[in-house]
Backbone as CSV, one residue per row, in Angstrom:
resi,resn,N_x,N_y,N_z,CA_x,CA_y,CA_z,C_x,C_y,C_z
1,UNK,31.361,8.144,1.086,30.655,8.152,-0.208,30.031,9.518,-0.436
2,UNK,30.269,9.839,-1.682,29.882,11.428,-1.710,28.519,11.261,-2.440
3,UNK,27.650,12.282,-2.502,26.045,12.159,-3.185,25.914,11.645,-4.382
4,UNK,26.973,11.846,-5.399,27.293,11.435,-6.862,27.092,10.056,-6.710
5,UNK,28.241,9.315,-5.541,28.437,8.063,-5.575,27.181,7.643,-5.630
6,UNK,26.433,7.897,-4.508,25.114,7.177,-3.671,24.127,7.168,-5.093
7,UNK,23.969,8.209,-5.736,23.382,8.283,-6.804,23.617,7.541,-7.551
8,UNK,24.443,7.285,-8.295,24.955,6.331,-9.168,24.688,4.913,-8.575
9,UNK,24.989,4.838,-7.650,24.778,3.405,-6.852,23.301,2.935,-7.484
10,UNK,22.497,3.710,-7.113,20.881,3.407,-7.063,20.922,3.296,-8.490
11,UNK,21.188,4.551,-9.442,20.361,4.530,-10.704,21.570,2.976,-11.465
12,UNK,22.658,2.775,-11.274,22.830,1.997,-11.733,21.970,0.607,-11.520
13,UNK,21.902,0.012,-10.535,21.372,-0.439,-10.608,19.748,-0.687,-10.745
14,UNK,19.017,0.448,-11.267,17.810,0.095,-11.860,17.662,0.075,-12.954
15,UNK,19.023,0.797,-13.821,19.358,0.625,-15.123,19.458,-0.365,-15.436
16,UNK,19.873,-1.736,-14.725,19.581,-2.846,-14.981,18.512,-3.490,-15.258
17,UNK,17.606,-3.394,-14.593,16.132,-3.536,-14.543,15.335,-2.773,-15.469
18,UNK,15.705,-1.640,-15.826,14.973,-0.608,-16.607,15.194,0.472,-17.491
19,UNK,14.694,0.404,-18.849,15.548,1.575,-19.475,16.189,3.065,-18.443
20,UNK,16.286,3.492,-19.370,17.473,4.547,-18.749,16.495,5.879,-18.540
21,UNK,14.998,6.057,-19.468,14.348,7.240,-18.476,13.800,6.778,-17.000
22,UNK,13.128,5.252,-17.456,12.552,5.016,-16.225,13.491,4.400,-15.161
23,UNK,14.734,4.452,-15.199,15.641,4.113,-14.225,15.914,5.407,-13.633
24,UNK,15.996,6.409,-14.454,16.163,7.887,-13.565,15.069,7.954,-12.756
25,UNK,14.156,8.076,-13.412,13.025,8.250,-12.576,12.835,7.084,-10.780
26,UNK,13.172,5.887,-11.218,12.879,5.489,-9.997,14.075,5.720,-9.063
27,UNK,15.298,6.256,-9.572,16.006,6.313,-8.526,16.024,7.897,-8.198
28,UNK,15.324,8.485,-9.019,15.316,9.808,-7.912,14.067,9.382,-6.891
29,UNK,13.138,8.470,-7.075,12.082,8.354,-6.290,12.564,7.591,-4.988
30,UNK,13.474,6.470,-5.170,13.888,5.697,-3.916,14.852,6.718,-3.206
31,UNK,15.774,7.132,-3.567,16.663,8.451,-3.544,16.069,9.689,-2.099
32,UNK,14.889,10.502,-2.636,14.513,10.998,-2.020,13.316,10.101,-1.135
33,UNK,12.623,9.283,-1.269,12.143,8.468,-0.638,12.344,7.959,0.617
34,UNK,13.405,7.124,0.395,13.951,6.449,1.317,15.321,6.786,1.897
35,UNK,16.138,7.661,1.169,17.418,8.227,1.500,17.566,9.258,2.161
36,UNK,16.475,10.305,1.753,16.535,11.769,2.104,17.010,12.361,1.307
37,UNK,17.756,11.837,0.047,18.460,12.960,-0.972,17.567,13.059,-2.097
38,UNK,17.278,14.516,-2.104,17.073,14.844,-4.021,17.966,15.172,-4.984
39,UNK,17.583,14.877,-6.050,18.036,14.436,-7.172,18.720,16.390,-7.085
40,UNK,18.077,17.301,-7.120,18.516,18.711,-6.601,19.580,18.480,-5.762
41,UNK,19.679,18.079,-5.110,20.677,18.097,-3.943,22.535,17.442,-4.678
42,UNK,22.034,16.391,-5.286,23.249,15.884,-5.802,23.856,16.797,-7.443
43,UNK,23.084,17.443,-7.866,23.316,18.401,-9.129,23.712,19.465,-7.894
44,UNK,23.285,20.018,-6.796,23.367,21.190,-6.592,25.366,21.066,-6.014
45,UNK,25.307,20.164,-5.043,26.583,19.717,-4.372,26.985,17.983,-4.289
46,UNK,27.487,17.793,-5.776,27.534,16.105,-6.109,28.885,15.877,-5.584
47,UNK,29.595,16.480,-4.624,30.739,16.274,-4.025,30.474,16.068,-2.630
48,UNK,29.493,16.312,-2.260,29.053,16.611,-0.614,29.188,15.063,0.210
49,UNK,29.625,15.143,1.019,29.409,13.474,1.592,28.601,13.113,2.157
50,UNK,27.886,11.610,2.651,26.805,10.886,2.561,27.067,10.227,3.484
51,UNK,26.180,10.632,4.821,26.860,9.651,5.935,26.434,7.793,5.516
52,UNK,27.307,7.157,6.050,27.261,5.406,5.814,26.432,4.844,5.752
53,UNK,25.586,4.394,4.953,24.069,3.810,4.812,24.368,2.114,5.068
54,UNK,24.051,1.804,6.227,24.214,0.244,6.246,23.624,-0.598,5.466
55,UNK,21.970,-0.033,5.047,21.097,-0.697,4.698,21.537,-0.293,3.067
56,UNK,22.507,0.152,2.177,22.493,-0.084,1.294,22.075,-1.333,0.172
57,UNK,23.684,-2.043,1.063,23.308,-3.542,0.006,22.271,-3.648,0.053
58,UNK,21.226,-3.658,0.925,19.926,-4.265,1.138,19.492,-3.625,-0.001
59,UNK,19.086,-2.510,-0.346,18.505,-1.331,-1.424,18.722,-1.858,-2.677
60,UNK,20.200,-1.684,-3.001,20.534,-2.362,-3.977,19.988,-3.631,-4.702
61,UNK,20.027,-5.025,-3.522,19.492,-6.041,-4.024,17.896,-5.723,-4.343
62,UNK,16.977,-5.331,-3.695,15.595,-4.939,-3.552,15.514,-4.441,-4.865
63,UNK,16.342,-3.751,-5.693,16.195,-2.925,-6.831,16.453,-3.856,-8.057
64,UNK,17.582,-4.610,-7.927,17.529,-6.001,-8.626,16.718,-6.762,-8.758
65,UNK,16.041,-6.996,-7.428,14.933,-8.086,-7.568,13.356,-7.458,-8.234
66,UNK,13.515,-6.680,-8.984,12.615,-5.703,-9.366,11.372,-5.498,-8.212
67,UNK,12.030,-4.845,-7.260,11.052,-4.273,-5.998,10.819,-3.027,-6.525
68,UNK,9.087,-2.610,-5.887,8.858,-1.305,-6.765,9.129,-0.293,-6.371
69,UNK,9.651,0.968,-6.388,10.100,1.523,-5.941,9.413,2.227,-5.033
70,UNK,8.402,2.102,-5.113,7.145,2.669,-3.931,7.320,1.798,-2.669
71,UNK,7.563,0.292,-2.944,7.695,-0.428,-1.779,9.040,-0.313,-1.038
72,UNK,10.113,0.064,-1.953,11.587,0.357,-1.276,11.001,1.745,-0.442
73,UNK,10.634,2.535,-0.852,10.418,4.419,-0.015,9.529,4.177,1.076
74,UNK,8.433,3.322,0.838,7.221,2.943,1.801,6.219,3.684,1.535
75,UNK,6.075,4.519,0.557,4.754,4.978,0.125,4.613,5.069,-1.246
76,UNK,3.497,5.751,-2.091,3.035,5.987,-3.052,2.366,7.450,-2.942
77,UNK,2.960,8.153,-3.790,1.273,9.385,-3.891,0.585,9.238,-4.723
78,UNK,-0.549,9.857,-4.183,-2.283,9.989,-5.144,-2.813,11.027,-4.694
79,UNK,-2.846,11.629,-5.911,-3.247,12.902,-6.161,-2.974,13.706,-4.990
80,UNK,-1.806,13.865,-4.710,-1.247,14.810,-4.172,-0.432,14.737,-2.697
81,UNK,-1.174,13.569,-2.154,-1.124,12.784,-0.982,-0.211,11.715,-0.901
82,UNK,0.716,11.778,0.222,1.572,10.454,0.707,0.892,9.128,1.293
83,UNK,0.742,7.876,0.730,0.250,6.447,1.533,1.015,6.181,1.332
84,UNK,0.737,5.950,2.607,1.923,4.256,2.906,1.552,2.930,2.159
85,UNK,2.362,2.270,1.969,2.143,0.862,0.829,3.269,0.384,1.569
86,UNK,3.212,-1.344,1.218,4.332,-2.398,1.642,3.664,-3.602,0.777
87,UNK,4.321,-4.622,0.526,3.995,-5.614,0.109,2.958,-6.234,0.655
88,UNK,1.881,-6.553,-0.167,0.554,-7.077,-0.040,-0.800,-5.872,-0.502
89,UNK,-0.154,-4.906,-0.460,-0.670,-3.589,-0.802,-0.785,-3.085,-2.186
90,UNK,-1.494,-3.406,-2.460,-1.903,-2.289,-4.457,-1.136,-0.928,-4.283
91,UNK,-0.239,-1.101,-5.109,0.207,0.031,-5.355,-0.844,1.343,-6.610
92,UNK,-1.141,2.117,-5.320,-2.150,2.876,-6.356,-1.576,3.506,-7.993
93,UNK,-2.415,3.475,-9.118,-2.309,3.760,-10.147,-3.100,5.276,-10.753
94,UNK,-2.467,5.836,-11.981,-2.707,7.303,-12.424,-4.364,6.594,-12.905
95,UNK,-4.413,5.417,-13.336,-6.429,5.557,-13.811,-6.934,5.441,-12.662
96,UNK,-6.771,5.109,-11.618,-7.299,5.373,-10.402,-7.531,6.822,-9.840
97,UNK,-6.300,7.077,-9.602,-6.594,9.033,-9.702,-7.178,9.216,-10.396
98,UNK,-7.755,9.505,-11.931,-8.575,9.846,-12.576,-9.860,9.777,-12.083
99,UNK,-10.400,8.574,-12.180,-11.669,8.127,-11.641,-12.065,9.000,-10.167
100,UNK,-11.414,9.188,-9.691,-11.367,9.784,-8.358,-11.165,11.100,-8.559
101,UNK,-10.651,11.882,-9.273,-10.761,13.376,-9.991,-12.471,13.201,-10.468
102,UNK,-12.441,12.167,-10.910,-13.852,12.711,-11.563,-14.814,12.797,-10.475
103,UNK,-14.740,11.903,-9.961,-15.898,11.392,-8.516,-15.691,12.857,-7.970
104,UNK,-15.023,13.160,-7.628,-14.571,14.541,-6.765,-15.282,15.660,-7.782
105,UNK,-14.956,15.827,-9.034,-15.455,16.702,-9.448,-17.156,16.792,-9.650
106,UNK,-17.731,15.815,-9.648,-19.068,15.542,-9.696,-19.722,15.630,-8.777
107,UNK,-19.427,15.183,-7.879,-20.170,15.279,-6.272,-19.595,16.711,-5.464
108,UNK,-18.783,17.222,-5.858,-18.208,18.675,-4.399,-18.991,19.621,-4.676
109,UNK,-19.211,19.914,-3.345,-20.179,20.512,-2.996,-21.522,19.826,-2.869
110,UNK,-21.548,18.632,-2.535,-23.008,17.657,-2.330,-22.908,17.652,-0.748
111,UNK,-23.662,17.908,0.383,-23.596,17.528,1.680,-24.163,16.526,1.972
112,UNK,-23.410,15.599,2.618,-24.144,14.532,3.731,-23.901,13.155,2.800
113,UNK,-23.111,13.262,1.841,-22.834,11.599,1.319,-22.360,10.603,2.063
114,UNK,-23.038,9.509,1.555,-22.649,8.309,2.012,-22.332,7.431,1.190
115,UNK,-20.618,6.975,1.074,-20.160,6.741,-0.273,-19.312,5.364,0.381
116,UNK,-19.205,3.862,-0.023,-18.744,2.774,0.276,-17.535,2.677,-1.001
117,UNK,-16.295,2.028,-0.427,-15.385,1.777,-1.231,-15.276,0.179,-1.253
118,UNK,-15.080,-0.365,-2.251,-14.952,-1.763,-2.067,-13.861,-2.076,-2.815
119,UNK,-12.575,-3.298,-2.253,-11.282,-2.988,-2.292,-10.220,-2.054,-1.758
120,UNK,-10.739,-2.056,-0.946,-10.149,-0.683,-0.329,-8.940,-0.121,-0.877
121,UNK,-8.146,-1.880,-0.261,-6.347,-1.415,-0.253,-5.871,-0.466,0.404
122,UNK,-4.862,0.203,-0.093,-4.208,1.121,0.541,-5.037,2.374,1.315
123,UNK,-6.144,2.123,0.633,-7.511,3.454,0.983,-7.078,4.607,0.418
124,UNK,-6.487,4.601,-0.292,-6.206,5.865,-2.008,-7.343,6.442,-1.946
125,UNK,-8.655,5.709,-2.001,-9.534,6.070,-2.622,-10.577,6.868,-1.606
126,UNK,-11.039,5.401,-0.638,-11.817,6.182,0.416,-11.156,7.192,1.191
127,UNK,-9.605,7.530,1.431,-9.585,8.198,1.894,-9.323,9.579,1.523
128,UNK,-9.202,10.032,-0.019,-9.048,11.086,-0.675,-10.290,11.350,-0.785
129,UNK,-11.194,10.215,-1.078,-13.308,11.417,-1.237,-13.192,11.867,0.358
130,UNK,-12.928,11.473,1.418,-13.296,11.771,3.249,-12.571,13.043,2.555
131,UNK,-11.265,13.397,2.387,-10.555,14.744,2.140,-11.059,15.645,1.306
132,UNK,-11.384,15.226,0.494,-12.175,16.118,-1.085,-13.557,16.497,-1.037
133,UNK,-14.790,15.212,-0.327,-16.023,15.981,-0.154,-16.037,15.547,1.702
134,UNK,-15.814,16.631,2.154,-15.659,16.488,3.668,-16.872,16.239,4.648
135,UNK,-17.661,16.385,3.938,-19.154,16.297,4.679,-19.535,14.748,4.459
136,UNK,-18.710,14.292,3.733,-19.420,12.668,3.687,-18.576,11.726,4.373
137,UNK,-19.501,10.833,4.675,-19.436,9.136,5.135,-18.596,8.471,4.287
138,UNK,-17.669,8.154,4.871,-16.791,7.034,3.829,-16.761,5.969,4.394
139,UNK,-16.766,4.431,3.847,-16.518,3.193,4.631,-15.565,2.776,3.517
140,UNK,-14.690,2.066,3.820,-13.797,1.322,3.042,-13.558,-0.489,3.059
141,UNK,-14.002,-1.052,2.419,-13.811,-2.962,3.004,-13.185,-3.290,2.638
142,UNK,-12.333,-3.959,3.018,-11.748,-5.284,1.967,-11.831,-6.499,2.564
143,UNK,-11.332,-7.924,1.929,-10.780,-8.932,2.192,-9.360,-9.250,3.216
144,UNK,-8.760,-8.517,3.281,-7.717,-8.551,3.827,-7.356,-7.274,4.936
145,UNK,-7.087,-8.219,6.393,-6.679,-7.475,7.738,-5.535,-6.607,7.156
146,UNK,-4.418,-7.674,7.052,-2.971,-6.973,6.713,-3.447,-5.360,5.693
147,UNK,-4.350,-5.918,4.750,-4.487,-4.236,3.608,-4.642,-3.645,4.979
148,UNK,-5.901,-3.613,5.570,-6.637,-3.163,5.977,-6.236,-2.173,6.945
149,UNK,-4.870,-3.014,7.817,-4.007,-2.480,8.868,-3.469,-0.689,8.414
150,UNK,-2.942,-1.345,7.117,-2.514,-0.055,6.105,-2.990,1.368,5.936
151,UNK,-4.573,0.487,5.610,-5.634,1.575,5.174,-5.657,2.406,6.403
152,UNK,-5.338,2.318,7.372,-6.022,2.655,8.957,-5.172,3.245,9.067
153,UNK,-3.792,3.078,8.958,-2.822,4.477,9.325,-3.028,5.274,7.877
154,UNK,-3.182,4.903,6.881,-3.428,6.211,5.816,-4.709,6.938,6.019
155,UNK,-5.761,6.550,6.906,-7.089,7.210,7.119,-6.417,8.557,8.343
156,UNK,-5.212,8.448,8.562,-5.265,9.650,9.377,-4.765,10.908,7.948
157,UNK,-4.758,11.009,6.872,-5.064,11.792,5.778,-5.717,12.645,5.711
158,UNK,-7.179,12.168,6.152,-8.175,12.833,6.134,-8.705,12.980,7.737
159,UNK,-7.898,12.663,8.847,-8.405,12.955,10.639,-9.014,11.918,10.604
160,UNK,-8.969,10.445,10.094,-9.537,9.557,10.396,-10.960,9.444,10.387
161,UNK,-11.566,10.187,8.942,-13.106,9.846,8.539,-13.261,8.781,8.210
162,UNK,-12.460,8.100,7.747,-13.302,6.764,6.985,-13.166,5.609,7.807
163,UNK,-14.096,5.159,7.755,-14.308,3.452,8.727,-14.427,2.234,7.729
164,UNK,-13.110,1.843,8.086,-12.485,0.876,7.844,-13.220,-0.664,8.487
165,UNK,-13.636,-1.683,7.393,-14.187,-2.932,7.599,-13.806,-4.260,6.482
166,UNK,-13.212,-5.268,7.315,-12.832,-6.532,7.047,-14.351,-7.029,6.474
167,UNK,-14.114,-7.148,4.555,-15.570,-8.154,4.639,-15.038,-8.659,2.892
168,UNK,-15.754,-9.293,2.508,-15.344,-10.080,1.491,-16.781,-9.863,0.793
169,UNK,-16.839,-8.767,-0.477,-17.853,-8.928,-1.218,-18.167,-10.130,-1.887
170,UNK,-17.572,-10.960,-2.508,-17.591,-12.140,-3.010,-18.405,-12.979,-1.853
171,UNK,-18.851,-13.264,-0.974,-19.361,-14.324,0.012,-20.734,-13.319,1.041
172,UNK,-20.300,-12.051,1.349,-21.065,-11.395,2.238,-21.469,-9.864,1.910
173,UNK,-22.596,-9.414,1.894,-23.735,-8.729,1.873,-23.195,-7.374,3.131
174,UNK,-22.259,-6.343,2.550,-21.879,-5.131,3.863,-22.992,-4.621,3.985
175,UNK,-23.333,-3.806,5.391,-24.348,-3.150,6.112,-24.340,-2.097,5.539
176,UNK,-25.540,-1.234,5.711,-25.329,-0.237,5.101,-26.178,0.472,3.926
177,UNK,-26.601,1.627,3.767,-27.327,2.146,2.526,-26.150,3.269,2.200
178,UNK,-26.334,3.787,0.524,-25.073,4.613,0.588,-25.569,5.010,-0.612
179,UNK,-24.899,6.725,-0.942,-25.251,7.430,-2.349,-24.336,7.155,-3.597
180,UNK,-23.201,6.224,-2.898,-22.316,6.230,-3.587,-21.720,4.918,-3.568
181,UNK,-21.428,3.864,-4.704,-20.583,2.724,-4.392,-19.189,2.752,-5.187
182,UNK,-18.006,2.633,-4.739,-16.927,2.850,-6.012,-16.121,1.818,-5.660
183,UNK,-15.572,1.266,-7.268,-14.818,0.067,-6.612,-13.554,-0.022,-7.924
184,UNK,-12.358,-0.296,-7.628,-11.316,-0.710,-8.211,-10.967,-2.172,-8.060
185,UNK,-11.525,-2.961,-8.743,-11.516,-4.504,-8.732,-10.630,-4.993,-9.039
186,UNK,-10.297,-6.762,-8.592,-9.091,-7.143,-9.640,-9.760,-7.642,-11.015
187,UNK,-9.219,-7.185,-11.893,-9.532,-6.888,-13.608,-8.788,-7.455,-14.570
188,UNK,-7.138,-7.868,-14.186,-7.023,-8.335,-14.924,-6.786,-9.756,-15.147
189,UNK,-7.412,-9.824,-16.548,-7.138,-11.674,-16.356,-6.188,-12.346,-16.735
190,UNK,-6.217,-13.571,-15.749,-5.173,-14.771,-16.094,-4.009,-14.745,-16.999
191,UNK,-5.062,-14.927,-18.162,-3.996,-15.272,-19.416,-3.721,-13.472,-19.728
192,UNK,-3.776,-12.489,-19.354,-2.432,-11.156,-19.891,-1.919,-11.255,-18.461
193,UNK,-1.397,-12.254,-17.976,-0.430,-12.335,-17.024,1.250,-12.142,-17.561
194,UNK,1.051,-13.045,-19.176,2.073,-13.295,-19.877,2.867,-11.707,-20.083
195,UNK,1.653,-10.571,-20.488,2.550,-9.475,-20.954,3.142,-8.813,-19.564
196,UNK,2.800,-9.163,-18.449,2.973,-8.279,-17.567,4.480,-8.154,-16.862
197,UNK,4.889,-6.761,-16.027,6.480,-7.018,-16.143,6.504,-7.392,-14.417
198,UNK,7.936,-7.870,-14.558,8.250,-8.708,-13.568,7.985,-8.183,-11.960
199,UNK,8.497,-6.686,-11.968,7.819,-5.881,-10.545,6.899,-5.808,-10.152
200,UNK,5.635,-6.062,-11.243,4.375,-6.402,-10.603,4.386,-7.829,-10.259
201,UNK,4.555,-8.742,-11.383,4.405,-10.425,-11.254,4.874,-11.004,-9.436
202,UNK,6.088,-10.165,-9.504,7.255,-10.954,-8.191,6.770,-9.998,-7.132
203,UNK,5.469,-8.990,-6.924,5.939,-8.065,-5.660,4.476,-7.345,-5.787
204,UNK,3.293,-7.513,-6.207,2.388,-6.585,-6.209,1.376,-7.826,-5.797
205,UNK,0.518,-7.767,-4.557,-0.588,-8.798,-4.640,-1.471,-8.912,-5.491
206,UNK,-1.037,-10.509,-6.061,-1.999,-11.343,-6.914,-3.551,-11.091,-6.994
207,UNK,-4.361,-11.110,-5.330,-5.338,-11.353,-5.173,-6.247,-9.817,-5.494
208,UNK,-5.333,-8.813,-5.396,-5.701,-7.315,-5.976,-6.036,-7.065,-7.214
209,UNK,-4.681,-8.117,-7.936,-5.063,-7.788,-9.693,-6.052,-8.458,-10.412
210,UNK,-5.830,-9.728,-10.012,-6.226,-10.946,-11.032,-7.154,-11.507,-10.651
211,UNK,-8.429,-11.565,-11.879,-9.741,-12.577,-11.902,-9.364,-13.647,-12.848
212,UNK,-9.787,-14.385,-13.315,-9.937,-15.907,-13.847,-10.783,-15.459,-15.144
213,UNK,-10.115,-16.196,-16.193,-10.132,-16.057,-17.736,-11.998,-16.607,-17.609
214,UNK,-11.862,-16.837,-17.148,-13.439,-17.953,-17.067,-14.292,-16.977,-16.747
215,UNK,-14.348,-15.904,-16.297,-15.517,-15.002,-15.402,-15.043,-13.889,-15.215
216,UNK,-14.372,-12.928,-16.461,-13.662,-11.363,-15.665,-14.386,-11.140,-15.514
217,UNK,-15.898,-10.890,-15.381,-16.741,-10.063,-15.062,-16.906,-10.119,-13.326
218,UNK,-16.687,-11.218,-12.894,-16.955,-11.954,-11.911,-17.280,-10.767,-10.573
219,UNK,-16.121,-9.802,-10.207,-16.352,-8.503,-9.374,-17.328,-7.627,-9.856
220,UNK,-17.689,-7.566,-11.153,-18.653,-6.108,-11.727,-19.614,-6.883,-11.018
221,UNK,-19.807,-8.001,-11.706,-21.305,-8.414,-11.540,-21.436,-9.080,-10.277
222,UNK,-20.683,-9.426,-9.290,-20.971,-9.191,-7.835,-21.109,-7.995,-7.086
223,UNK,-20.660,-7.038,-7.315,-20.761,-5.508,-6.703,-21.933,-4.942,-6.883
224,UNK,-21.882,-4.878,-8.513,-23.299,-4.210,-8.925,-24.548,-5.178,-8.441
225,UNK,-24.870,-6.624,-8.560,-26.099,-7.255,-7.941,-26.227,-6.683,-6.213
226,UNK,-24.880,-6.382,-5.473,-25.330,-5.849,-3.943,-25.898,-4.639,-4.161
227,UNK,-24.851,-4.099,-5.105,-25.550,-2.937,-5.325,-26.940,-1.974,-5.427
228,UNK,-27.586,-3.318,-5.836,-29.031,-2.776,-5.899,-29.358,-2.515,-4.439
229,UNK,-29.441,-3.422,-3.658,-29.615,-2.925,-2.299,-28.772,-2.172,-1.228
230,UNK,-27.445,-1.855,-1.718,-26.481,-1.296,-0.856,-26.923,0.318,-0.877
231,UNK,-27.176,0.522,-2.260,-27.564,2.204,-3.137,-29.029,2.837,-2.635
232,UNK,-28.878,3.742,-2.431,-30.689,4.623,-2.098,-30.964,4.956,-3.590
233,UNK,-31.799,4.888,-3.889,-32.726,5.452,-4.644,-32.021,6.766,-5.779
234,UNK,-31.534,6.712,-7.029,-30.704,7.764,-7.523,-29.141,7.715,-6.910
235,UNK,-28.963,6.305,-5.963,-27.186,6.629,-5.650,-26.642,6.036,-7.226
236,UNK,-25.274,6.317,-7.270,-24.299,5.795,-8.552,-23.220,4.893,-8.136
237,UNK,-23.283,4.353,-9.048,-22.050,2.862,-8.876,-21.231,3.396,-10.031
238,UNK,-19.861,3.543,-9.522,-18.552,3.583,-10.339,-17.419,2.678,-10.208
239,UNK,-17.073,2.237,-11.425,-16.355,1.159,-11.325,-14.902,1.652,-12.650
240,UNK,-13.801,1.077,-11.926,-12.850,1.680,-12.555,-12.586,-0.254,-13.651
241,UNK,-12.231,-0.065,-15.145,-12.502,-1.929,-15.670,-11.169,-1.934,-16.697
242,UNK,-11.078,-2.911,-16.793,-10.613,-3.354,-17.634,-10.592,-3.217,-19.231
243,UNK,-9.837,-2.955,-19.894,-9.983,-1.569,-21.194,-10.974,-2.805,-21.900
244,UNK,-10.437,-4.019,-22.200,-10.899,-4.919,-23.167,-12.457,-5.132,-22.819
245,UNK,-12.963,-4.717,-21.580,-14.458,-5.382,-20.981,-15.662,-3.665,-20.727
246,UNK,-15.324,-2.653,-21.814,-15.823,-1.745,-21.509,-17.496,-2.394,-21.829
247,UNK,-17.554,-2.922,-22.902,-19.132,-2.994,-23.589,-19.715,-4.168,-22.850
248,UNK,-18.981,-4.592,-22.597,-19.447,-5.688,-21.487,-19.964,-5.579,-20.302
249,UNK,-19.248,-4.658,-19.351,-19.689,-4.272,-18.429,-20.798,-2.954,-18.438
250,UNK,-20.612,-2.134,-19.344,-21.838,-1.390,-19.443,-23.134,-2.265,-19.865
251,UNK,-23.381,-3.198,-20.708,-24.232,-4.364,-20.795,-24.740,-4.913,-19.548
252,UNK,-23.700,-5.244,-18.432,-23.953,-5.989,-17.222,-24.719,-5.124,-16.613
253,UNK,-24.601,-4.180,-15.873,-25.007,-2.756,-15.721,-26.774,-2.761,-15.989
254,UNK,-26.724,-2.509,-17.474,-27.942,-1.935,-17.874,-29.087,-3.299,-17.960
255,UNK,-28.157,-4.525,-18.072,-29.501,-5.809,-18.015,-29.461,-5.919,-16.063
256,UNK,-28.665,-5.859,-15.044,-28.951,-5.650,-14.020,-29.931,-4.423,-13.713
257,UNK,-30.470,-3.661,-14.424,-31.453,-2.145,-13.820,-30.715,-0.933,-13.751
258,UNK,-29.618,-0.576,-13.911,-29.479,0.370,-13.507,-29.275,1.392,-14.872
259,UNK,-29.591,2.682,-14.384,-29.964,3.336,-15.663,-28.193,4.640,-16.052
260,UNK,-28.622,4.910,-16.938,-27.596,6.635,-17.877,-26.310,5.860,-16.950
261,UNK,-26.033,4.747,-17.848,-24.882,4.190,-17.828,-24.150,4.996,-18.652
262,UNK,-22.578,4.976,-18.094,-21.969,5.743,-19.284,-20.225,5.294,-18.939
263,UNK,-19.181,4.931,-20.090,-18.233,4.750,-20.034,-17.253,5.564,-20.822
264,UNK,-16.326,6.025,-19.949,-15.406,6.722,-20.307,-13.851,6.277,-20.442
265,UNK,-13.246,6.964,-21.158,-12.156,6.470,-21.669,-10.692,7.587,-20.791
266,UNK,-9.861,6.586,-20.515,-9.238,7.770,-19.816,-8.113,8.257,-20.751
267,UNK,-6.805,8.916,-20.193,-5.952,9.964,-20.338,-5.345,9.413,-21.524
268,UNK,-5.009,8.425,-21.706,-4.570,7.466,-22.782,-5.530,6.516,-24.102
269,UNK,-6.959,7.548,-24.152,-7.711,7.077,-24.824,-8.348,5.473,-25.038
270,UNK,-8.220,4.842,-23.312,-8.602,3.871,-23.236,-10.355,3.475,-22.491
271,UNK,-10.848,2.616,-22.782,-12.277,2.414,-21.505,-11.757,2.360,-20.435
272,UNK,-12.262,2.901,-19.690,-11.281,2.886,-17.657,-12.316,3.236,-16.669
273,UNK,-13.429,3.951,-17.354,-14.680,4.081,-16.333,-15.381,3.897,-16.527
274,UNK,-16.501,3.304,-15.490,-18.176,2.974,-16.120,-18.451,3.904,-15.057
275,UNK,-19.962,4.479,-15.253,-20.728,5.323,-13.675,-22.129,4.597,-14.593
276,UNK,-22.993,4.450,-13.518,-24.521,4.178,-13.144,-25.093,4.476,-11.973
277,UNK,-26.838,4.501,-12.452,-27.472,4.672,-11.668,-28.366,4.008,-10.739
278,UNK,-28.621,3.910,-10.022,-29.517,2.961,-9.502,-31.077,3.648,-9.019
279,UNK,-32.108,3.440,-9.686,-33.750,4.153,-9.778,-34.181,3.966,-8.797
């Protein structure tokens, strides 16, 4: 099979699954990902041959079954950085980087932070502030060992600053005082399950995305109530939300105490960040 072939192999079949820019796109990503070939490589010499990939069919079907293409390669980047991801794992998102551009840009150059991530997941997050403001404390929690396992080989990113802990904000109270709380919650609810496309529905954990039509607030306003006691005196709580729940959650926020609330809209002119303070 020559590079053309192998190429074609892949993008055809995500062309199935997906228009025809975003089918290029994911098959140069599984391509060089998981193959070793770039999309360069097959323009440069699309005659060249391709030693025997056993695990094709496998690829193939995975691409059918709308697997994401981050989970076929085994990672994702953020902001600039390779994690590893696999199923059960949040595949990190561009409003996430944002939020985390900003955090970075606001705090560097601050020494001696002590900044808690809640949701960890993949540790996108805690482990790009350990890389970006190097002088600080990072802890990362979640609910889940399996994330958690994840997070722990992506904490060698940053030489293994951040300390990684199994805890379930919803039920238990983490140890700890901190200048900083940041959290990427699950946000969206129930019922816009309907618009959502099938690679997330069939292959992205449930328990990452989705709160209950009954209570989206349900993570703000558990985070932020620890919050009061998790935060020193002047620390900030940032929370990445849900576009439809911006005024809402800045509301939650400011009748919980905390002060120069402020929500921002991200790259796509949507609500995507809240920051507060805690007095």
């Amino acid at each position: 099979m020559t590079r053309r072939e192998l190429w074609d192999c892949i993008y055809d079949a995500a062309a199935g699954v997906y228009d025809r820019r975003e089918a290029r796109a994911f098959a140069a990503f599984v391509c060089e990902g998981r193959l070793g070939m770039r999309f360069t490589d097959v323009i440069v010499e699309p005659d060249a041959p391709c030693p025997d990939r056993e695990d094709l069919p496998d690829i193939l079907a995975e691409i059918r079954d709308c697997r994401p293409a981050q989970y076929i390669a085994g990672f994702a980047y953020f902001l600039g950085r390779k994690f590893a991801v696999r199923e059960g794992v949040l595949i990190p998102r561009p409003e996430t980087e944002e939020m985390v551009r900003r955090i970075v840009d606001r705090y560097k150059g601050r020494s001696g932070m002590r900044i808690l991530d809640v949701g960890t997941g993949s540790g996108c997050i805690a482990v790009t502030l350990a890389a970006e403001l190097p002088d600080a404390e990072v802890t990362g929690i979640d609910v889940s060992e399996t994330v958690l396992a994840v997070a722990g080989r992506n904490g060698s990113l940053c030489g293994g600053r951040v300390r990684f802990e199994c805890c379930d904000i919803l039920t238990r109270q983490p140890g700890g005082r901190f200048d900083l709380v940041v959290s990427n919650p699950p946000y969206v609810t129930l019922g816009e399950k309907a618009g959502m496309r099938p690679n997330i529905l069939k292959h992205e954990p449930h328990r990452a995305l989705f709160v209950g039509d009954d209570d989206p607030l349900l993570f703000y306003r558990v985070i932020a109530e620890r919050g009061r006691s998790l935060l020193a005196p002047g620390g900030a709580l940032w929370f990445e939300i849900n576009e439809r729940f911006g005024d809402e959650v800045t509301a939650l926020l400011g009748s919980l105490g905390y002060a120069d609330v402020k929500l921002t809209a991200d790259l796509f002119g949507k609500p995507r960040i809240t920051e507060a303070v805690w007095k």
